[in-house]
NUVEXVO-82913 format. One record per residue (C-alpha): residue number from 0; chain; x, y, z. Coordinates in Angstrom, 2 decimals. Each point is the difference from the previous one (the first is absolute). Layout:
N
DOBA num chaine    east   north      up
DOBA NUM      A       X       Y       Z
...
//
This chain:
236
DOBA num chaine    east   north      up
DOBA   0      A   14.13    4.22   14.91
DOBA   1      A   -2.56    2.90   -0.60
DOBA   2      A   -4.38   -0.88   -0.32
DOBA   3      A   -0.29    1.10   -3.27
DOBA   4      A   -3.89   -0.40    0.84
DOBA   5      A   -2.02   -0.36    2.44
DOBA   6      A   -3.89   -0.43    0.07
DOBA   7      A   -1.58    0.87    3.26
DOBA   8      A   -3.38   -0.99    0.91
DOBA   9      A   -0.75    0.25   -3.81
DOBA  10      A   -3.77   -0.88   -0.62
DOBA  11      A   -1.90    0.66   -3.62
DOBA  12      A   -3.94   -0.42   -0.56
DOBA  13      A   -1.48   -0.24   -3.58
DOBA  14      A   -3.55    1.12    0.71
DOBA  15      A   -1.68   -2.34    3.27
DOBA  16      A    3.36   -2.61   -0.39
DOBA  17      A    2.50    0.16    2.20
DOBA  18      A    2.72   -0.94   -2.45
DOBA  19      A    3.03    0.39    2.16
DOBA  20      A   -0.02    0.31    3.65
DOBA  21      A    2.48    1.75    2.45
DOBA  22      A    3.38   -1.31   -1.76
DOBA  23      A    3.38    0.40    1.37
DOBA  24      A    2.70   -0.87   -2.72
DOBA  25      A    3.30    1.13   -0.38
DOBA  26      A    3.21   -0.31   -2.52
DOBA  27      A    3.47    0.72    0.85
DOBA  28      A    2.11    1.16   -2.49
DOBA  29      A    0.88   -2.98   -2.89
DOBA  30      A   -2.22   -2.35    1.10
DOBA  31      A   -2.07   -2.19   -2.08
DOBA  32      A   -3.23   -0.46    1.70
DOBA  33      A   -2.85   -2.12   -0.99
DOBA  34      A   -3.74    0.29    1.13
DOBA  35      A   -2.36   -3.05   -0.74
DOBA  36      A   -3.30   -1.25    0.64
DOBA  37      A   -2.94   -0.90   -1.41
DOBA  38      A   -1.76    1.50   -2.84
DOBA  39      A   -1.85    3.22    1.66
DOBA  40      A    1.91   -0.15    2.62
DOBA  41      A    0.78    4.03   -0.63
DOBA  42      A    3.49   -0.52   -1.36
DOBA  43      A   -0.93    2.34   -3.36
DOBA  44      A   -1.61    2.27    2.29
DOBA  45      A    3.28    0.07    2.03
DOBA  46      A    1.85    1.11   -2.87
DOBA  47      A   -2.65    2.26   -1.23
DOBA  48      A    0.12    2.04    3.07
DOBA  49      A    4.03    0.49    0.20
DOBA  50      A    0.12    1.30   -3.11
DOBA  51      A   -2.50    2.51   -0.06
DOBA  52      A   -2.71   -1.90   -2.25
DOBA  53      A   -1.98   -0.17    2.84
DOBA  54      A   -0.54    2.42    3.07
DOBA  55      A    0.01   -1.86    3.65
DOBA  56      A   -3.10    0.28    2.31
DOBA  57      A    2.56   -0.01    2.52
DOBA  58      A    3.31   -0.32    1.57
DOBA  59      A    3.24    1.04   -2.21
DOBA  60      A    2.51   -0.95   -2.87
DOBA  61      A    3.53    1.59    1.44
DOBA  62      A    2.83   -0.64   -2.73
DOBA  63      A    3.08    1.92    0.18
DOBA  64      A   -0.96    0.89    3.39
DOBA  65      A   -2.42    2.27   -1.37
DOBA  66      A   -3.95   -0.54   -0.01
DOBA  67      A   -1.31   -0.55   -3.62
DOBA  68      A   -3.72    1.18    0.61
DOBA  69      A   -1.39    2.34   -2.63
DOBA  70      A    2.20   -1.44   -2.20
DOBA  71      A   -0.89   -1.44   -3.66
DOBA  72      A    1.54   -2.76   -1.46
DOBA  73      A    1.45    2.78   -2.65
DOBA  74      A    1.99    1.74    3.19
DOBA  75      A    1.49   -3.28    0.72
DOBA  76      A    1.78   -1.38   -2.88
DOBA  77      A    2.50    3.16    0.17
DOBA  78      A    0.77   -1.29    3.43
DOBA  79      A    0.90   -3.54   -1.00
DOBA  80      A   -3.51   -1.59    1.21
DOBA  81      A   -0.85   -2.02   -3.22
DOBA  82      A   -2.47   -2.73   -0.72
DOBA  83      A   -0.33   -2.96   -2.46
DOBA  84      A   -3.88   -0.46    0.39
DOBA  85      A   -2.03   -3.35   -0.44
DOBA  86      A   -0.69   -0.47   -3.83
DOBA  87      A    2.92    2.11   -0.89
DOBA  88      A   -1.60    2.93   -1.03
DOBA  89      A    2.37    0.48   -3.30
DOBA  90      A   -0.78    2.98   -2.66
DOBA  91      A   -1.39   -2.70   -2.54
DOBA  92      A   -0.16    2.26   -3.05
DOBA  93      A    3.85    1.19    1.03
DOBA  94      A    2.86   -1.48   -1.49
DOBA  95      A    2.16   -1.72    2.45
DOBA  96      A    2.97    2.44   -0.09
DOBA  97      A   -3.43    2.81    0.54
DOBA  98      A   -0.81   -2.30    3.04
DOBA  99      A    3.52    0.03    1.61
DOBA 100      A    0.66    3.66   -0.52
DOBA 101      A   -3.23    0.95    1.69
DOBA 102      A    1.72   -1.77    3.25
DOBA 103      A    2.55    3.20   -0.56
DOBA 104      A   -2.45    2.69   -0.14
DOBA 105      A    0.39    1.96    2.45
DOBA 106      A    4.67   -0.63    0.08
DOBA 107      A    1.82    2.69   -1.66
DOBA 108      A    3.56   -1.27    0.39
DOBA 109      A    1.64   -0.96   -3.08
DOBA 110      A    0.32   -4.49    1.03
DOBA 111      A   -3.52   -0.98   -1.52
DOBA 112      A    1.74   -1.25   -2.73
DOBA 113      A    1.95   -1.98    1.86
DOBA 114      A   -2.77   -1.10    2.27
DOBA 115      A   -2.10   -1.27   -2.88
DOBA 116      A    3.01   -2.08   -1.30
DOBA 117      A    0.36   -1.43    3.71
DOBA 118      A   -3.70   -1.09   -0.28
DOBA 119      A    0.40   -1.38   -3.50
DOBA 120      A    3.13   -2.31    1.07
DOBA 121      A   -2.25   -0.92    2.86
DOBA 122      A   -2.83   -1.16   -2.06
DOBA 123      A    1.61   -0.81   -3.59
DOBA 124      A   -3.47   -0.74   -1.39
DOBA 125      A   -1.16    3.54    0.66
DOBA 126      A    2.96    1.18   -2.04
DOBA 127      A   -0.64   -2.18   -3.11
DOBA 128      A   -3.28    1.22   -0.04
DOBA 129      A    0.09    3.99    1.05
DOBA 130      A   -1.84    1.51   -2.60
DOBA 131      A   -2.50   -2.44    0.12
DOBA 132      A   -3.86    0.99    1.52
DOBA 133      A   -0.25   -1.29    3.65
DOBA 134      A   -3.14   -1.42   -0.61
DOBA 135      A    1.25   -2.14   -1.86
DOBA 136      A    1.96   -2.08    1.87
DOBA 137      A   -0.23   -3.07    2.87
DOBA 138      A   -0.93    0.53    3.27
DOBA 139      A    3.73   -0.75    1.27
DOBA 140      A    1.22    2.72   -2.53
DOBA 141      A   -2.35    2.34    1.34
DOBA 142      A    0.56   -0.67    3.87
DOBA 143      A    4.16    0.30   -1.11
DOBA 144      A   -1.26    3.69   -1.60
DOBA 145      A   -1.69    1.23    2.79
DOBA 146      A    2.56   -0.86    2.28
DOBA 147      A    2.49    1.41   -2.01
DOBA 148      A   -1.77    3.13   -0.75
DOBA 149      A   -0.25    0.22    4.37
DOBA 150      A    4.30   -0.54   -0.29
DOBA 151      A   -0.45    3.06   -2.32
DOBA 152      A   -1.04    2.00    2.49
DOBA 153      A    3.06   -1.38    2.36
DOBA 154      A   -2.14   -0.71    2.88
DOBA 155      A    1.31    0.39    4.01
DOBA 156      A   -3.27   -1.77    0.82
DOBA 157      A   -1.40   -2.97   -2.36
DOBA 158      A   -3.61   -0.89    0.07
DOBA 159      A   -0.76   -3.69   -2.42
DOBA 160      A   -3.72   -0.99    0.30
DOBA 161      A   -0.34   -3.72   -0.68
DOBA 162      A    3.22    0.25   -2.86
DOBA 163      A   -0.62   -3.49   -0.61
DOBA 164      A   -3.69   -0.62   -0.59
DOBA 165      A   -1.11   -1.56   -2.84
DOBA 166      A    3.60   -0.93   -1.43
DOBA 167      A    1.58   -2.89   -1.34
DOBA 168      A    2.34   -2.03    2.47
DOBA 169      A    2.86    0.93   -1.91
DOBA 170      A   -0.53    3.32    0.00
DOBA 171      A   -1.31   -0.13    3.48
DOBA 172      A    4.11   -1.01    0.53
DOBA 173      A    0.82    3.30   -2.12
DOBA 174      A   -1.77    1.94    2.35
DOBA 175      A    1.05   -0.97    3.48
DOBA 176      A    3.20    0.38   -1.30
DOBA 177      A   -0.04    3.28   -0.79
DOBA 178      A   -1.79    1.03    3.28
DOBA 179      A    2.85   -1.39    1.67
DOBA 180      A    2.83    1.44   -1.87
DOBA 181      A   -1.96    3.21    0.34
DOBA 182      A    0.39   -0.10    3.79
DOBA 183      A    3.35   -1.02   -0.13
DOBA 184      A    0.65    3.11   -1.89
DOBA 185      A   -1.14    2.08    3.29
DOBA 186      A   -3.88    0.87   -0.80
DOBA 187      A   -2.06   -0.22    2.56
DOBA 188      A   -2.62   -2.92   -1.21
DOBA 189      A   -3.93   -0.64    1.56
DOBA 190      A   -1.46   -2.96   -2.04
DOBA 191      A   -3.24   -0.59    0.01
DOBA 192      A   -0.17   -3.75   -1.71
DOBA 193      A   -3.05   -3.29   -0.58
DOBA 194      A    3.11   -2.09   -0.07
DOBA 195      A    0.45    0.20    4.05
DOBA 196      A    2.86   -3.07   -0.34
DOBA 197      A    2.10    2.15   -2.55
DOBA 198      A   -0.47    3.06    1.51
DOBA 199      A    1.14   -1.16    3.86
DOBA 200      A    3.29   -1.69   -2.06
DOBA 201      A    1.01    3.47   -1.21
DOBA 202      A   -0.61    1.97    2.99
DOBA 203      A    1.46    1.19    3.38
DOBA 204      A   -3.09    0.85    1.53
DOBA 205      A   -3.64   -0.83   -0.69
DOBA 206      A   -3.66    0.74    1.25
DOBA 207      A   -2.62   -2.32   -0.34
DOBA 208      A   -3.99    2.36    0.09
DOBA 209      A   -3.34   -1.27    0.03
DOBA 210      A   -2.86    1.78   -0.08
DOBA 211      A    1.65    2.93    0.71
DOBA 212      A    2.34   -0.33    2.45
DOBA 213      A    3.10   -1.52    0.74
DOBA 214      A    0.33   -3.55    1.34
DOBA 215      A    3.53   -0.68   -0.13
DOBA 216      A    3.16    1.85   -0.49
DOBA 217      A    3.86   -1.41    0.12
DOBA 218      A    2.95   -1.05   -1.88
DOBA 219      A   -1.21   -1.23   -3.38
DOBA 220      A    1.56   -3.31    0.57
DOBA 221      A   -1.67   -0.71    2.91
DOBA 222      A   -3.19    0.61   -1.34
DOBA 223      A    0.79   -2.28   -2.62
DOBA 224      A    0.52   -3.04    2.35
DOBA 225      A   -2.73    1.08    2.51
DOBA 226      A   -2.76   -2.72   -0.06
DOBA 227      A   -2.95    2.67    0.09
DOBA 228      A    1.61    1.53   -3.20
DOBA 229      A   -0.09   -2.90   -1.83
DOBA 230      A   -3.02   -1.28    0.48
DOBA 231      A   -1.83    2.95   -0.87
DOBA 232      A    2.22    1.62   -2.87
DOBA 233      A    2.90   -2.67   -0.66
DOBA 234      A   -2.63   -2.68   -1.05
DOBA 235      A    2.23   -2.39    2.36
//
């Protein structure tokens, strides 16, 4: 099994704060791999800086083998990095079938047609409503267009930001199970995710960061039954 990617030493400063602070994190190839901690904890930040949104103080993003400094988030989506940010970050005054084929803009093979059907039979509720304004509908509906909008793109390397903030339980459900059929399907998945109990059920691996840094690092089911986890992020 081939690291996908590995962050070495990785720190990032907004201003005087020390947001993240020499971070070593890797994923192997088809792993699902989920990072929680506490709200500030630098998670976003994390994210941020692997896919070119923000520029490290220090240290180095290496995916593909290759080192990604210099390199915009734009550069990064034709390589298969791609990232469903916190809040979605959906074109609002974009129909929905505008929305998905802007995941596809930068493909020109002829199988976006076919990808877009593959996303509507994953989310039904997206097809029913694809020439409907994406600002118009539910929170769940949105967080199912931006991640299909990401498939668009047909991602080596998936990014989700807190996919199920804010959401109703049910389609809390939706979403976990989409993350993991995702991974079965071979991407490689880093989930970033409030919901630290869900999140450790789905993965292989998982960090847990605070303040910065990385306090603990193992098999995601290990983390889930390790008393220090949950007492500070299982609520047990």
């Amino acid at each position: 099994m081939s690291t996908l990617l590995d962050l070495r030493q990785l720190s990032v400063a907004y201003g005087g704060i020390q947001a993240v602070k020499g971070l070593n994190l890797y994923l192997n190839e088809g792993e699902l791999v989920s990072l929680i901690g506490a709200n500030g904890a630098g998670k976003t930040t994390t994210l941020k800086a692997i896919c070119g949104l923000l520029q490290p103080q220090s240290g180095e993003v290496i995916y593909e083998g290759h080192s990604l400094k210099g390199q915009g988030a734009w550069d990064l989506v034709a390589q298969g990095l791609v990232m469903v940010p916190e809040g979605r970050g959906i074109f609002t005054r974009m129909t929905i079938d505008e929305n998905l084929r802007m995941g596809a803009y930068l493909r020109r093979d002829r199988e976006v047609n076919a990808d877009m059907e593959s996303v509507y039979q994953r989310f039904p509720r997206l097809k029913e409503r694809h020439r409907q304004l994406a600002g118009t509908l539910s929170g769940g509906e949105q967080q199912m267009l931006a991640m299909g909008r990401a498939l668009l793109a047909r991602p080596k390397l998936l990014l989700l930001d807190e996919p199920s903030m804010g959401l109703a339980p049910l389609m809390v459900d939706k979403i976990f199970e989409v993350i993991t059929d995702i991974a079965k399907q071979g991407v490689t998945v880093l989930l970033v995710e409030q919901n630290a109990h869900r999140a450790l059920e789905i993965a292989n691996r998982a960090y847990v960061m605070d303040s910065g840094e990385l306090v603990l690092e193992g098999p995601a089911q290990s983390l889930l039954n390790d008393p220090q986890v949950q007492a500070a992020y299982l609520g047990l």
